[in-house]
C-alpha positions as CSV (number, residue, x, y, z in Angstrom):
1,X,27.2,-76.8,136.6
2,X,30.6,-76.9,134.5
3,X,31.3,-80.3,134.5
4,X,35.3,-79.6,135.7
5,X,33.6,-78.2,138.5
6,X,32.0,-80.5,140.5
7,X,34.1,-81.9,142.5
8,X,34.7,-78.2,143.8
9,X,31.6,-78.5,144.5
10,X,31.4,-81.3,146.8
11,X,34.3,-80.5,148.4
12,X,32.7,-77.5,149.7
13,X,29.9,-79.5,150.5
14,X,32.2,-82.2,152.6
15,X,33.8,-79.6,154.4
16,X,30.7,-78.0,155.3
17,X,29.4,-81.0,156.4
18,X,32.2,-81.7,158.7
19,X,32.1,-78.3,160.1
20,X,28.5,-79.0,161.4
21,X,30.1,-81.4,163.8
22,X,31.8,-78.5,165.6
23,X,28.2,-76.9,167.0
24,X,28.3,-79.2,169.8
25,X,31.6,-77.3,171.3
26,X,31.4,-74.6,173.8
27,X,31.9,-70.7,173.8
28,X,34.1,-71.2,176.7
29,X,36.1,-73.7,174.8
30,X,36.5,-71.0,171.4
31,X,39.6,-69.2,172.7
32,X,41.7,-72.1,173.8
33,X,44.7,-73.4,172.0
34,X,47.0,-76.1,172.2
35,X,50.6,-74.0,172.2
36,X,50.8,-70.1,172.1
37,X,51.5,-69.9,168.4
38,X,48.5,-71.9,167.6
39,X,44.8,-70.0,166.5
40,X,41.9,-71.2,168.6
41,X,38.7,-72.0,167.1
42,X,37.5,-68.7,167.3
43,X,40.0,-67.3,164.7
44,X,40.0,-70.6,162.2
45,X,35.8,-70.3,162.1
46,X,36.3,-66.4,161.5
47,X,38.9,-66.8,158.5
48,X,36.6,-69.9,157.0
49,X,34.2,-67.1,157.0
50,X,36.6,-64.8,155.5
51,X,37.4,-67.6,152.7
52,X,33.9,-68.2,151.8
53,X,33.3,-64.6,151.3
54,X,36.6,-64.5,148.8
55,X,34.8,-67.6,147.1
56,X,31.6,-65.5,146.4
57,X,33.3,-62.5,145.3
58,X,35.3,-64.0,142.7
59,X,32.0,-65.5,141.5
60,X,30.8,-62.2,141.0
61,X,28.6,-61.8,144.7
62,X,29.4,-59.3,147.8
63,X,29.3,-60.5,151.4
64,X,31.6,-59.2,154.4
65,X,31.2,-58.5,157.5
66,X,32.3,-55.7,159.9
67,X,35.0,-57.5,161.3
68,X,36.5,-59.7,158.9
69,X,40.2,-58.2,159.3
70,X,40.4,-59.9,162.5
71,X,40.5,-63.1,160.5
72,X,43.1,-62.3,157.6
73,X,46.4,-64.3,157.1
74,X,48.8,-63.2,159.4
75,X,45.9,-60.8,161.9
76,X,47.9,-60.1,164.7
77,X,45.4,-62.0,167.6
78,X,43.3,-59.9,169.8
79,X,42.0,-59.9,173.3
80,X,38.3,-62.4,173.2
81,X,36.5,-59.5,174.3
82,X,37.3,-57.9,170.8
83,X,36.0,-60.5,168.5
84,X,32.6,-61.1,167.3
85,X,30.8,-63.6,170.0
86,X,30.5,-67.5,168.9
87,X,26.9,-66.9,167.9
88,X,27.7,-64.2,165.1
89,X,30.6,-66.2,164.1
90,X,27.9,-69.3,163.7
91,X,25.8,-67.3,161.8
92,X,28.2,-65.6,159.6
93,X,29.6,-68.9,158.6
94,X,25.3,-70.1,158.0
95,X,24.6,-66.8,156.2
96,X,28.2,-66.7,153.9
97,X,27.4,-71.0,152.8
98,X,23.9,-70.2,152.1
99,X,25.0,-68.1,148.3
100,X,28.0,-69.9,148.0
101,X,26.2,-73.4,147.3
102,X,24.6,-71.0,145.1
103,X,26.8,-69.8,143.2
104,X,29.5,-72.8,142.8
105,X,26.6,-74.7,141.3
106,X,25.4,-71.8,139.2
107,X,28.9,-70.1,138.1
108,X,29.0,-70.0,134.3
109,X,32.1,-72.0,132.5
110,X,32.9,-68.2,131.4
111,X,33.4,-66.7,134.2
112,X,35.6,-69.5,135.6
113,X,37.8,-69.0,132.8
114,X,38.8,-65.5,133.7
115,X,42.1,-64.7,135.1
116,X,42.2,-65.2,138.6
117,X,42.3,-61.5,141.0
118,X,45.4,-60.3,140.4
119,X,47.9,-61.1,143.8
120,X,45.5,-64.7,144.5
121,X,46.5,-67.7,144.2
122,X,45.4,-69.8,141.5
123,X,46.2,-73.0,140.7
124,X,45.6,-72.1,136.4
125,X,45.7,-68.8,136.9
126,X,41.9,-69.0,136.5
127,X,39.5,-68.2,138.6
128,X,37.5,-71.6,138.5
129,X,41.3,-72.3,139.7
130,X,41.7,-69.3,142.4
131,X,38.3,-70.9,143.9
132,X,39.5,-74.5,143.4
133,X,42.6,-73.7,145.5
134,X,40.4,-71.9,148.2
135,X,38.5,-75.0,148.6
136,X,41.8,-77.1,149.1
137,X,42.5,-73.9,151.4
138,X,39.0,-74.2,153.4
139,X,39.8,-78.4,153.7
140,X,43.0,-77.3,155.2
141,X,41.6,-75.4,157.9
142,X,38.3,-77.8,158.5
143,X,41.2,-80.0,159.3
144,X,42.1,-78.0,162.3
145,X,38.8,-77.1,163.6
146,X,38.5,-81.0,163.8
147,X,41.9,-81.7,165.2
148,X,40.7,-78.8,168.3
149,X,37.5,-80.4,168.5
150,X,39.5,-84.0,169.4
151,X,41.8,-81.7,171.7
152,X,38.9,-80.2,173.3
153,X,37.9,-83.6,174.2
154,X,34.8,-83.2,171.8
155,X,36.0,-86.7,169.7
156,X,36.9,-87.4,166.5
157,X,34.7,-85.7,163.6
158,X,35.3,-88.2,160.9
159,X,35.5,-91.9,161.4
């Protein structure tokens, strides 16, 4: 592994980690929100998908899913009966983390040192720095899948 690169690594790792603590909450519980403009648990575990799948294509692998629009920035939120049940999501996110440990601890210094997709952001313009900023984006969101877990009345997932 490039050496620059292993703290990418484990935060990937941390955050996947931290996610695991989120198995013990309830379908029922996946589509509830604390205010109207907020996502529910469903959406923030479909985008983390979504994210990890960005990761792995800039390193050069394919993985999607049929319904991964539901879970871009900005997706205009659908009825529950239109999203993928709990149990795909779960899998999705098992099946996506699977290649990217892979392929974060196996990406070549050279290909972290091309430009970044054109339109992503980067945070050199590179894309060992397009996938260093989608971990800091991933963090961002394990953060509120463990804030609803607390709200659900789950407890805390760190500390």
């Amino acid at each position: 592994m490039d050496p620059n690169f292993v703290y990418v690594d484990g935060i990937f790792k941390t955050n996947a980690s931290l996610l695991k603590k989120a198995d013990d909450i309830s379908p029922e519980h996946w589509f509830l929100k604390p205010g109207d403009a907020s996502n529910h648990l469903m959406w923030v575990m479909g985008h983390l998908v979504n994210s990890r799948a960005a990761v792995l294509k800039a390193l050069g692998a394919d993985w999607s899913t049929p319904w991964s629009a539901l879970f871009n920035r900005g997706a205009i939120p659908v009825p529950a009966d239109q999203y993928p049940s709990v149990e795909k999501i779960r899998n999705a996110w098992a099946e996506v983390s699977a290649p990217l440990a892979s392929a974060v601890a196996e990406v070549p210094a050279e290909v972290l040192a091309k430009p970044a997709p054109e339109g992503k952001r980067s945070i050199d313009g590179k894309v060992g720095g397009f996938v260093a900023f989608l971990a800091y984006h991933e963090t961002y969101h394990v953060g509120q899948v463990c804030y609803l877990r607390k709200w659900l009345g789950y407890g805390q997932a760190v500390g």
